[in-house]
DRENKOLVEX-79976 format. One record per residue (C-alpha): x, y, z. Coordinates in Angstrom, 2 decimals. Layout:
// residues N
+---------+---------+---------+
:      c1 :      c2 :      c3 :
+---------+---------+---------+
:       X :       Y :       Z :
...
+---------+---------+---------+
//
This chain:
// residues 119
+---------+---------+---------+
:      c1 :      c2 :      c3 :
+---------+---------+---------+
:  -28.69 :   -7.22 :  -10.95 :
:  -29.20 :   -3.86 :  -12.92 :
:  -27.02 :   -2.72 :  -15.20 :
:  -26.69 :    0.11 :  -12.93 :
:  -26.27 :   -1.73 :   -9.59 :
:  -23.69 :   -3.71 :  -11.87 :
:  -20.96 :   -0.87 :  -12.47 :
:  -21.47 :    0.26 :   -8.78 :
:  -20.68 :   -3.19 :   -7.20 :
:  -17.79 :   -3.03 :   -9.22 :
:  -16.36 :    0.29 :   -8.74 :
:  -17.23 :   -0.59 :   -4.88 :
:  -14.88 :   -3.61 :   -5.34 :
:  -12.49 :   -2.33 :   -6.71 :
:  -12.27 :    1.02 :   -4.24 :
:  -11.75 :   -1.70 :   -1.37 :
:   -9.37 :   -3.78 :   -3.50 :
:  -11.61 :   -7.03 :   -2.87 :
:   -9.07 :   -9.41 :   -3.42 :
:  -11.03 :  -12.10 :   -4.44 :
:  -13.10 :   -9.94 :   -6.95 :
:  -10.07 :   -8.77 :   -8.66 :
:   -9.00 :  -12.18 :   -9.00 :
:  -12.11 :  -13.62 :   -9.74 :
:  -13.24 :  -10.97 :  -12.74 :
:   -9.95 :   -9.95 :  -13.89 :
:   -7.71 :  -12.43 :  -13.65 :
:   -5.10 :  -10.34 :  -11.57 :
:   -3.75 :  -12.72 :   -8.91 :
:   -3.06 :  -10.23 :   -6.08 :
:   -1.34 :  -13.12 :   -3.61 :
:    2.06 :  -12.67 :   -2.84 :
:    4.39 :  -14.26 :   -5.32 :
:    5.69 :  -17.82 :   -4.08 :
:    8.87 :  -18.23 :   -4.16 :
:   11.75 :  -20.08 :   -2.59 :
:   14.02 :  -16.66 :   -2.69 :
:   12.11 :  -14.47 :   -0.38 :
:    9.92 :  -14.97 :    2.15 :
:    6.76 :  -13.52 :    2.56 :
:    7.66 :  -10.47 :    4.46 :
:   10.66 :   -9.94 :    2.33 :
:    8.43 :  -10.12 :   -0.75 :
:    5.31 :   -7.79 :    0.88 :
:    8.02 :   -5.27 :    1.92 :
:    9.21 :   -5.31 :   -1.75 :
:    5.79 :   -4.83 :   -3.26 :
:    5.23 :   -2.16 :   -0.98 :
:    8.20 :   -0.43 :   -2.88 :
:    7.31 :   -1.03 :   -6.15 :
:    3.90 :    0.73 :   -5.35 :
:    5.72 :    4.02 :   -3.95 :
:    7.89 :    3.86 :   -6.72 :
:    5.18 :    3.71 :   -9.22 :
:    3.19 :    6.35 :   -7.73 :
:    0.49 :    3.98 :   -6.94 :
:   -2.66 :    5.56 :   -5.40 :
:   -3.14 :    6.00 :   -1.23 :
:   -5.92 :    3.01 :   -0.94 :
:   -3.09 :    0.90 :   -3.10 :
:   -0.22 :    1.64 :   -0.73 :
:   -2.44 :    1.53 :    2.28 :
:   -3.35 :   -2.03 :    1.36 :
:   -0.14 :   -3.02 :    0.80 :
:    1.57 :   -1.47 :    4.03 :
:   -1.39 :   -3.86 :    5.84 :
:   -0.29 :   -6.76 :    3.90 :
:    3.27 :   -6.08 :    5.21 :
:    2.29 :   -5.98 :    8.75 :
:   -0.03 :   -9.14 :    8.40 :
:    3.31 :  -11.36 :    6.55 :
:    5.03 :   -9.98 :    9.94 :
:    6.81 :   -6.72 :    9.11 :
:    7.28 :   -3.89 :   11.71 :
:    6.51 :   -0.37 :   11.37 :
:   10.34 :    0.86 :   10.99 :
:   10.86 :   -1.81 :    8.76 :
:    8.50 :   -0.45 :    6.50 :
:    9.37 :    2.79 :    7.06 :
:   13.16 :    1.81 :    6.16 :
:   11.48 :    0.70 :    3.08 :
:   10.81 :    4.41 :    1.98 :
:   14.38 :    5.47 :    2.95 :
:   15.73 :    2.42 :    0.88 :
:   13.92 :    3.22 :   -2.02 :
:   14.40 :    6.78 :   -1.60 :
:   17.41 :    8.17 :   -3.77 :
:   16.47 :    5.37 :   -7.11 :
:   12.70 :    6.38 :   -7.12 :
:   13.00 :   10.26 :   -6.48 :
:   12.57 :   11.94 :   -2.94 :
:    8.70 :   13.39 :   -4.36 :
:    7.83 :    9.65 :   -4.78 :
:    8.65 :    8.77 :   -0.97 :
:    7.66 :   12.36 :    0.41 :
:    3.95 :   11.95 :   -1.45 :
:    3.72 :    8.14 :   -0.52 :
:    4.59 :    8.99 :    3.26 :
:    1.18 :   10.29 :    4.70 :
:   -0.81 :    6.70 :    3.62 :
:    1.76 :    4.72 :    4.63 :
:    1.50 :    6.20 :    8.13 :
:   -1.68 :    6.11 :    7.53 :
:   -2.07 :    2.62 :    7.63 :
:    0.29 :    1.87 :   10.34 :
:   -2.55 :    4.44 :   12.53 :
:    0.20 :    7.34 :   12.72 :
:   -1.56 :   11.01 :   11.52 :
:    1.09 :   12.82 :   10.25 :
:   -1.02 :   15.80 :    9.17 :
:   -1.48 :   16.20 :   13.20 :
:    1.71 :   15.23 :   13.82 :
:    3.05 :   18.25 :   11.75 :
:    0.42 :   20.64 :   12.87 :
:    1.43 :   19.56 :   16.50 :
:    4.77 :   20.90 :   15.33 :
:    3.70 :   24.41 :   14.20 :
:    1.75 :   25.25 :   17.34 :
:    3.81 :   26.94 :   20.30 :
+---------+---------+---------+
//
């Protein structure tokens, strides 16, 4: 592979948070944590959190909000997640993070809003 082609596949990788290829070339295990004190929704719901609150980028909190649903969350759990988190990470953290989460639970809230302003 080119040098070129190299940095592409990458970046590609990376963009799509290929699990496996984050694990495999940097050493960043992205499973969720094991651990007899939360079980794996409980601990996906928590991550999911910890993204908002961080700022993390759309694709980031999009993959997580999927990784919720798939350890068996619901969509108003998740979105009670935002609330939760809401007055110790700052309302502009929740407010910005809002549109991909509901994003990846297949809810448009761009339309939904513009639905709103039309009579």
């Amino acid at each position: 592979m080119s040098q070129t082609a190299r940095y592409q596949e990458t970046l590609r990788r990376l963009a799509m948070i290929d699990e496996g290829f984050v694990e495999d070339e940097a050493g960043l295990g992205l499973a969720l944590a094991r651990t007899s004190a939360l079980d794996p929704r409980t601990a996906a719901l928590v991550q999911l959190g910890v993204l908002v609150a961080s700022g993390s980028p759309g694709v980031c909190l999009e993959w997580s909000t999927a990784r919720a649903l798939a350890a068996g969350a619901t969509d108003d759990e998740i979105a009670g997640v935002l609330l939760a988190i809401a007055p110790v990470t700052g309302l502009g953290r929740v407010v910005g993070a809002a549109p991909d989460v509901a994003a990846a639970l297949g809810y448009d809230v761009g339309a939904a809003l513009e639905d709103l302003d039309d009579p």
